[in-house]
C-alpha positions as CSV (number, residue, x, y, z in Angstrom):
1,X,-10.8,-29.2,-63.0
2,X,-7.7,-27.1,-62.3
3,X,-8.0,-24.8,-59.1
4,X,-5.6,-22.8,-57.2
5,X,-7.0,-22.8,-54.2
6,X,-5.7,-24.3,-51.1
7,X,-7.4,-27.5,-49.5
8,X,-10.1,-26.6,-46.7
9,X,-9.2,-25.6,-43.4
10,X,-11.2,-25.9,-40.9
11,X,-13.9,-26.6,-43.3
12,X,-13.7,-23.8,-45.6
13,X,-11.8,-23.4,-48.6
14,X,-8.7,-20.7,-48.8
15,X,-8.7,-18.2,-51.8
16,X,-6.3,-18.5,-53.9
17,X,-5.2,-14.5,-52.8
18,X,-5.1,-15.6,-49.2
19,X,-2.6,-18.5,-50.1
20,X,0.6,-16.6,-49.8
21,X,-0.1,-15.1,-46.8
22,X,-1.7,-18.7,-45.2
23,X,1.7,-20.7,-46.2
24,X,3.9,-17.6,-44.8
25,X,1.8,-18.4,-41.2
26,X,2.0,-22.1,-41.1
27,X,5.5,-22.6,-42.3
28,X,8.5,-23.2,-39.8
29,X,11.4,-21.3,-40.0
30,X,14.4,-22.5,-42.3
31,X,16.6,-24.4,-41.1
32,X,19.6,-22.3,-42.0
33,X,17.7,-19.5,-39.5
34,X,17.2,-22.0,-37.2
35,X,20.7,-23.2,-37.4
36,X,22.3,-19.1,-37.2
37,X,19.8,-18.6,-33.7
38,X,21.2,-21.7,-32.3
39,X,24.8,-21.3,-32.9
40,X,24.2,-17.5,-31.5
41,X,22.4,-19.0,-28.3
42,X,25.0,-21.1,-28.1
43,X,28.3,-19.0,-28.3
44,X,26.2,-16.3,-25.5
45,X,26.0,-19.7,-23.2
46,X,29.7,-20.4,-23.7
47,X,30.9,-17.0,-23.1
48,X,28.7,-15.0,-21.2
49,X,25.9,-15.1,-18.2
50,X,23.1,-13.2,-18.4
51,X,20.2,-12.8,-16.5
52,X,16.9,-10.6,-16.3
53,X,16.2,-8.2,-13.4
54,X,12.3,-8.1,-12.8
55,X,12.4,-5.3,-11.1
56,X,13.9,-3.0,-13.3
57,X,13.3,-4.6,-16.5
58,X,16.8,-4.9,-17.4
59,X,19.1,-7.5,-18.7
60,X,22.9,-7.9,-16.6
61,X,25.5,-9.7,-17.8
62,X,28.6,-11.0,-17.6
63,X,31.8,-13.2,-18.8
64,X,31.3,-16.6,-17.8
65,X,35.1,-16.1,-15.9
66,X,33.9,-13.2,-14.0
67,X,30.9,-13.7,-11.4
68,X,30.0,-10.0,-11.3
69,X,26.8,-9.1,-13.3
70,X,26.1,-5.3,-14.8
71,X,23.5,-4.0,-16.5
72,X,23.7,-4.3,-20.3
73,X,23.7,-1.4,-22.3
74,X,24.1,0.0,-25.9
75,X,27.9,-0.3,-25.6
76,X,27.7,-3.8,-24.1
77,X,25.4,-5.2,-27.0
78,X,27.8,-3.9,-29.7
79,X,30.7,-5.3,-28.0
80,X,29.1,-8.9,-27.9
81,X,27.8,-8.4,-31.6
82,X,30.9,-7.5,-32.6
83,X,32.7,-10.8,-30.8
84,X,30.2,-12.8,-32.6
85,X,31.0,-11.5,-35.6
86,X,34.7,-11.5,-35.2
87,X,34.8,-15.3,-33.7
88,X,32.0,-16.8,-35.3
89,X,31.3,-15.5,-38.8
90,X,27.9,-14.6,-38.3
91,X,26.6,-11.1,-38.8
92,X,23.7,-10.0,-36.7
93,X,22.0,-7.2,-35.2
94,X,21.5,-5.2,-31.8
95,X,17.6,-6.0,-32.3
96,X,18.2,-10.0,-33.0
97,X,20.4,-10.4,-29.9
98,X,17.9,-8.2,-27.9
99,X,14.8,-10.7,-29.1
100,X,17.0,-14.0,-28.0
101,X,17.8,-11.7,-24.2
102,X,14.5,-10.6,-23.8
103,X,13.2,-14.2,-24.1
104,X,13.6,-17.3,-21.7
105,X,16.7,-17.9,-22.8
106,X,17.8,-15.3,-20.0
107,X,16.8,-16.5,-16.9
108,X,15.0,-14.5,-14.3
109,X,16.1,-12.3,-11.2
110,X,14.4,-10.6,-8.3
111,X,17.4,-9.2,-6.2
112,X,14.9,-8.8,-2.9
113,X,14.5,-12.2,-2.8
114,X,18.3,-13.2,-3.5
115,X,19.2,-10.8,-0.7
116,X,17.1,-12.5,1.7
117,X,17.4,-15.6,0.8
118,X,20.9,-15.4,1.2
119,X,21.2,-13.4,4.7
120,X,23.8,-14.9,7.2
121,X,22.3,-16.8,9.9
122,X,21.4,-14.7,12.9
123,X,24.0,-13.9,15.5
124,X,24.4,-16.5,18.0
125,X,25.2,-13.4,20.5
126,X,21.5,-13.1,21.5
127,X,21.3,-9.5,21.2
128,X,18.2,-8.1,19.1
129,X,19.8,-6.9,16.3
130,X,16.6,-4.2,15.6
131,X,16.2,-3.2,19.1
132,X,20.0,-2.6,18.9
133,X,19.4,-0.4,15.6
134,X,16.4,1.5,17.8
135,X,19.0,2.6,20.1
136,X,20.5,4.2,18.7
137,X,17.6,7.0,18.3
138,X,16.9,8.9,21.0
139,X,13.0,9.3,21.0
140,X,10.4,10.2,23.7
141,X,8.7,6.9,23.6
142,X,12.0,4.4,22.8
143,X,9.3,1.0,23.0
144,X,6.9,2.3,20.7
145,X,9.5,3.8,18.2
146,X,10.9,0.2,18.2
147,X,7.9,-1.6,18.1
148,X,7.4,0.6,15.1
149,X,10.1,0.5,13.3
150,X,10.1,-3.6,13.4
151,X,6.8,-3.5,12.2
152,X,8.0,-1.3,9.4
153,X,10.7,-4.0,8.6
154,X,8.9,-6.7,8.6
155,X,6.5,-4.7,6.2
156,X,8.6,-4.1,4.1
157,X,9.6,-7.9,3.4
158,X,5.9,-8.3,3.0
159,X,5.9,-6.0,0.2
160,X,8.8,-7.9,-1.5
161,X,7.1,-11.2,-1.1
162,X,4.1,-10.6,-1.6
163,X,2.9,-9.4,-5.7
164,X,-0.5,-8.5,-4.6
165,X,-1.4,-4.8,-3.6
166,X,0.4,-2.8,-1.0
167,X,1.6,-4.6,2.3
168,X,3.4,-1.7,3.8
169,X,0.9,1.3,4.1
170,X,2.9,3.2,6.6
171,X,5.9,5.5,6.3
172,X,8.5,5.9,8.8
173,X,9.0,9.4,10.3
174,X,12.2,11.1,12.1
175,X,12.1,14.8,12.9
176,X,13.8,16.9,14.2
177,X,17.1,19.5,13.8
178,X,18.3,20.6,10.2
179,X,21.9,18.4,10.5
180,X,20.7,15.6,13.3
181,X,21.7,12.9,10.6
182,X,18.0,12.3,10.2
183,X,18.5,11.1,6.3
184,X,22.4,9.0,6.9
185,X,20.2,7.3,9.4
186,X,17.0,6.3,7.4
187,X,19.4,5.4,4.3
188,X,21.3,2.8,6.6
189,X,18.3,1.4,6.7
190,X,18.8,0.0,3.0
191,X,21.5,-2.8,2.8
192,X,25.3,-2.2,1.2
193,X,23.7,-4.9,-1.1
194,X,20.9,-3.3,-2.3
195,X,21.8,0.0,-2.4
196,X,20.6,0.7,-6.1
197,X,17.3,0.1,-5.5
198,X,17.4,3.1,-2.5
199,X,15.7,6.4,-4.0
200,X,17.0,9.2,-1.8
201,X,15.2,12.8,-2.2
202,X,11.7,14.8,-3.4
203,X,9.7,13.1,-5.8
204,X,7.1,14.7,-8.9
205,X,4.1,14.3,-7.7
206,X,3.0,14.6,-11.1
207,X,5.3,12.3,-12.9
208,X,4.8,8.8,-13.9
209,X,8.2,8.1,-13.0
210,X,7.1,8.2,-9.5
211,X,4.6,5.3,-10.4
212,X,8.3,3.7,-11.4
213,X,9.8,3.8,-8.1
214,X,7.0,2.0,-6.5
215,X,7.8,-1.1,-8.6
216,X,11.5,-0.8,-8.9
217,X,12.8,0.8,-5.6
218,X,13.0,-1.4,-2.2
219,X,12.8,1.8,0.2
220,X,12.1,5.3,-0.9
221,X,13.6,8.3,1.2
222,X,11.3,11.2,0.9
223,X,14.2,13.9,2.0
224,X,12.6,17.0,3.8
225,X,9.4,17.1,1.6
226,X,6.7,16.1,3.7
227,X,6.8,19.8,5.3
228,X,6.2,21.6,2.0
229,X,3.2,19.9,0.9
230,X,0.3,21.4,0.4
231,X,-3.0,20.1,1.2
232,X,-3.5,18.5,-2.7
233,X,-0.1,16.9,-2.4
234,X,-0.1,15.2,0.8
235,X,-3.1,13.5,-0.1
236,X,-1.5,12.3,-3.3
237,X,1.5,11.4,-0.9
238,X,-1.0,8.9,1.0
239,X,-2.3,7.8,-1.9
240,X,1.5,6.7,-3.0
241,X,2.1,5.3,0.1
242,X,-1.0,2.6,0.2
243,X,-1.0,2.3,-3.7
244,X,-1.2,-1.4,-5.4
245,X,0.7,-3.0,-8.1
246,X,1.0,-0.2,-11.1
247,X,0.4,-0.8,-14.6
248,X,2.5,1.4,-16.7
249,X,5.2,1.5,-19.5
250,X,8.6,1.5,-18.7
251,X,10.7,3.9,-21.1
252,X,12.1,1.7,-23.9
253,X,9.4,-0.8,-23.6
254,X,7.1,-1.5,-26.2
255,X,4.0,-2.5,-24.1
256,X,2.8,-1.4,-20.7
257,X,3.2,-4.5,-18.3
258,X,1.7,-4.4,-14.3
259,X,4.5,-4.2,-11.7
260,X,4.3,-5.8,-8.3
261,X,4.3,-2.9,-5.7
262,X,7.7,-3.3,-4.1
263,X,8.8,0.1,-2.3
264,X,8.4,1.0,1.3
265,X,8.5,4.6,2.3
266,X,10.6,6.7,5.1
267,X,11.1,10.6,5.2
268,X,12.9,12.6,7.3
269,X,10.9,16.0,8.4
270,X,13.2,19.6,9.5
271,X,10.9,20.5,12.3
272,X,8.1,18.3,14.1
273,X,5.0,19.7,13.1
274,X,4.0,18.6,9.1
275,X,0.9,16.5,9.6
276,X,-2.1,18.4,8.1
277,X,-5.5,15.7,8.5
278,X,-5.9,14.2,11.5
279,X,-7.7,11.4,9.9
280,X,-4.6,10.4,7.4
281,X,-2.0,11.2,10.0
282,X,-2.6,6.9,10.1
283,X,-0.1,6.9,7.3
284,X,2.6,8.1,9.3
285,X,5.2,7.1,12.2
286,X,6.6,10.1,13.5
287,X,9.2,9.9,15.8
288,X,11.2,13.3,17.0
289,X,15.0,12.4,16.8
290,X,16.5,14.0,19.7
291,X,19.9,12.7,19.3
292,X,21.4,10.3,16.7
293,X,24.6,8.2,17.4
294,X,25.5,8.0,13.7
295,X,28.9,6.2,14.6
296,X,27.0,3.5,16.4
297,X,24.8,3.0,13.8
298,X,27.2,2.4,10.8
299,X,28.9,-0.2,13.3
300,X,25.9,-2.1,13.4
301,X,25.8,-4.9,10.2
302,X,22.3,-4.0,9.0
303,X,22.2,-7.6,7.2
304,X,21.6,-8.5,10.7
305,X,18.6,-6.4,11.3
306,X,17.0,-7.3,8.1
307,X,18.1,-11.5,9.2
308,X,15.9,-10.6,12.2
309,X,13.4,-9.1,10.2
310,X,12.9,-11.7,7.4
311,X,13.2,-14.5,10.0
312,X,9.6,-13.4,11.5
313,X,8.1,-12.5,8.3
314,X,8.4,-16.1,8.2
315,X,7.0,-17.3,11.3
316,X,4.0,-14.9,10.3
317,X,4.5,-12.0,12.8
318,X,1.6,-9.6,12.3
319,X,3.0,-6.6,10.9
320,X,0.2,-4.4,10.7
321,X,-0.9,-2.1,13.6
322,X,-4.0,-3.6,16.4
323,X,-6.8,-1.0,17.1
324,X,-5.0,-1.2,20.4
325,X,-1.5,0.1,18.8
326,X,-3.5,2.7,15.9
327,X,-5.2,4.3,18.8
328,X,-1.6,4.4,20.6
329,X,-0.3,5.7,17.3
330,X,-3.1,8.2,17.2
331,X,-2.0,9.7,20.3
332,X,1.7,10.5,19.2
333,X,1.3,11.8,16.1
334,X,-0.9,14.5,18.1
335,X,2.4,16.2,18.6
336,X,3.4,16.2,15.0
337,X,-0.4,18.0,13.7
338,X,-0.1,21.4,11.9
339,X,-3.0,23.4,13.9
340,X,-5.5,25.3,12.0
341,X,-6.3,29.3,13.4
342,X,-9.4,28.2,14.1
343,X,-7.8,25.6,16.4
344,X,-5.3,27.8,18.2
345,X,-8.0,30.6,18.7
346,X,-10.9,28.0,20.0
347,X,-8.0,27.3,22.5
348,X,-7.1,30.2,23.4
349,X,-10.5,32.1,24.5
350,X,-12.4,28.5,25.4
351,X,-11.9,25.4,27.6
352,X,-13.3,22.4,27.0
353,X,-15.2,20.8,30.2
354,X,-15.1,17.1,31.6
355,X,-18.8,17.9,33.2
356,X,-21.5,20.1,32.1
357,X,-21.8,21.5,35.1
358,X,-18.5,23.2,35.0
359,X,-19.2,24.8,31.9
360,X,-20.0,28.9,31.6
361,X,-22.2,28.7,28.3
362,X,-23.7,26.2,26.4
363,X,-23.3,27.2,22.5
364,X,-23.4,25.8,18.9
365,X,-20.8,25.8,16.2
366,X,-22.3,29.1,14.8
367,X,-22.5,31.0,18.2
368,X,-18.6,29.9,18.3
369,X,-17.8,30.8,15.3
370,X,-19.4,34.4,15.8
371,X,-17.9,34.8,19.0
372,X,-14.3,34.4,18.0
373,X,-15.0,36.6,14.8
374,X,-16.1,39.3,17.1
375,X,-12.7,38.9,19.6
376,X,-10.2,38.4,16.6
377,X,-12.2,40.1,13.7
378,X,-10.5,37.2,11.6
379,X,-12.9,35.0,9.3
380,X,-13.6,31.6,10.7
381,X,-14.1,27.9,8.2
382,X,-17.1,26.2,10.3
383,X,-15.7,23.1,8.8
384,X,-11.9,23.8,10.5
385,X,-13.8,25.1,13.5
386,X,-16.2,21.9,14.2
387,X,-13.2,19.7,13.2
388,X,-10.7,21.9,16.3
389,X,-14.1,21.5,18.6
390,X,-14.2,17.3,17.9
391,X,-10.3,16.9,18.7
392,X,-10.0,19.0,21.7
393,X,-12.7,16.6,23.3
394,X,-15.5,19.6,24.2
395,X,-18.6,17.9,24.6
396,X,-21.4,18.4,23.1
397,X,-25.4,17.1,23.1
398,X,-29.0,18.5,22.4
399,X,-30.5,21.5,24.4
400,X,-33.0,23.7,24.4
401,X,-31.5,27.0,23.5
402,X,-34.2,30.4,24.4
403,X,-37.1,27.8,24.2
404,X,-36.4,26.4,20.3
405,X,-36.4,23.1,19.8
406,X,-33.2,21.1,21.2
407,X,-30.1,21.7,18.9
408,X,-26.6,20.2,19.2
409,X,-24.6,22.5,21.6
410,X,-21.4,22.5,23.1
411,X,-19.9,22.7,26.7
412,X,-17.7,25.3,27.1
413,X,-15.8,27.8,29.8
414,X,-14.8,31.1,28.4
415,X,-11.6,32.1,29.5
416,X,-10.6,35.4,31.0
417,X,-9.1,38.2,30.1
418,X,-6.1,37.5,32.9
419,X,-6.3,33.3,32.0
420,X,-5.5,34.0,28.6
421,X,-2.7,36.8,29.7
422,X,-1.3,34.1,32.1
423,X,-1.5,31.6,28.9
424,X,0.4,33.9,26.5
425,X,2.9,34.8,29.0
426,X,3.4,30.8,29.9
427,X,3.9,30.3,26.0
């Protein structure tokens, strides 16, 4: 009996209407095709170098005679097609070279690594190259602003390295004067050699191009934006700063793919005060920027910095911050908090007390709250208020208040009519 059915596979017979599509799968390309790739393949080795940029997603290339790579665009693709055509005969298409590129036949490149793999050896000289790059910052507290910014650095090489999550989850801080050289400063920080993947200026909070930066950028500069923000924004600023690897498609690209996170962040402030939650000011290194000796600086070879850097990212120097150094941190970044009106006025009519004897009155958050509505006739947020009450260290414990039961109550010394004159002349 006659059949047109193919043999069993896997046990089961084939339909004859399934055989077309069964002998399309399981053949192997033609040897003519296979001949046309490998000649292709083989020209591109002869005459040109090319090489795939994993953090941008881009092919570079080159002429095999010249050692400098660029990024390959539209006019770059035509301009090989056409070669092929003109020198070898063959005609092809922008989409057949771009499936042979896009494959392992291009080799891939991380440029963070090749930077630091290829760093000069440290200078024999002896002189800390970051400590020398501190300097040349004049802060109120020089030690910590250079224990923090070699933290930052070292950070930062973690977050190269290392493909999982976020290593660096703090962001470097200078304030100070409009025209100090705040932002030339924080941009020397990225090397001549890396300079494409520096992103200088205000981000779209809103934009999934901003997810892009954190996968393709080394340092992002976040240029006099932190100041602006309101409360909505800063936390999604926070969020940007300690985010993971993103998952996300790149314009061009077919399918979404998950990027390493790669970028650390800096931002230069006009003014000192911009930090609006105590509790995520944790995020942040502040420093105020009294002076900046912008010459020094750009005589300094940052590749030296960075040597220093890398060199104990790899004799495992703990970059992150000890509860010792956070509560340190804690302490500076005091002088950087935007106060609420509830703060300012709780300061300025009450006094907190080291000893409940010294107090004048014994009162809750509600008392508190009524009192200062009554002197300033402005409306009071018991949240803001107990929040101002906590961080200006009044204390508070249970009482008996007119013979209820005990309640939580705060110490506190109203201030006089002539204190708080003397106060606001002294301001």
């Amino acid at each position: 009996m006659i059949t047109t059915d193919l043999p069993a596979k896997n046990g089961k017979v084939v339909p004859t209407k399934k055989k077309e599509r069964v002998l399309a799968e399981s053949a192997p390309a033609s040897p003519a095709i296979q001949s046309k790739r490998k000649i292709i393949e083989e020209y591109l080795s002869f005459r040109f170098q090319f090489r795939y940029n994993v953090l941008n997603g881009r092919i570079e290339w080159g002429y095999k005679a010249n050692a400098k790579f660029e990024a390959l665009d539209d006019y770059d693709l035509n301009t090989i097609i056409r070669q092929i055509e003109n020198e070898m005969g063959i005609a092809t298409s922008p989409e057949k070279i771009k499936v042979i590129l896009k494959s392992d036949f291009t080799p891939q490149y991380n440029p963070l690594h090749a930077y630091f793999h290829q760093l000069p050896a440290l200078s024999s000289t002896g002189q800390p190259a970051i400590q020398a790059l501190a300097r040349t910052v004049q802060t109120e507290n020089h030690e910590l602003f250079c224990l923090s910014l070699t933290k930052w650095m070292v950070a930062s090489i973690a977050n190269a390295f290392n493909p999982e999550g976020c290593q660096n989850q703090m962001c470097l801080v200078l304030t100070g004067d409009q025209g100090a050289f705040k932002t030339t400063w924080l941009n020397l920080l990225c090397p001549p050699a890396l300079i494409r993947y520096l992103f200088c200026g205000k981000i779209s909070l809103d934009n999934k191009d901003t997810l892009i930066l954190l996968g393709e950028k080394f340092i992002v500069n976040l240029d006099d934006q932190l100041r602006s923000l309101n409360k909505r924004d800063a936390e999604t600023v926070k969020t940007l700063i300690t985010q993971g690897n993103i998952t996300i498609r790149r314009p061009y690209d077919a399918l979404s793919s998950e990027m390493p996170r790669i970028a650390s962040f800096v931002a230069s402030v006009n003014g000192n005060d911009f930090l609006t939650d105590p509790t995520g000011s944790r995020r942040f290194l502040p420093f105020e920027a009294y002076t900046i000796d912008i010459q020094a600086a750009l005589a300094l070879d940052i590749d030296q910095a960075w040597a220093e850097a890398y060199q104990l990212f790899r004799e495992g120097y703990i970059y992150w911050f000890t509860a010792e150094e956070t509560a340190t941190l804690f302490s500076n970044n005091e002088a950087f908090q935007i106060h609420t009106p509830e703060y300012e006025l709780l300061l300025e009519y009450f006094e907190p007390v080291e000893n409940r004897e010294w107090a004048s009155a014994f009162l809750t958050t509600s008392m508190i709250q009524t009192n200062l509505e009554g002197y300033t006739r402005q409306k009071m947020r018991p949240k803001q208020l107990g929040e101002a009450l906590k961080k200006l260290k009044f204390l508070r414990f249970n009482k008996k208040v007119s013979g209820s039961s005990p309640v939580y109550v705060w110490a506190v010394r109203e201030r006089s009519d002539l204190e708080r004159k003397e106060k606001s002349n002294q301001a």
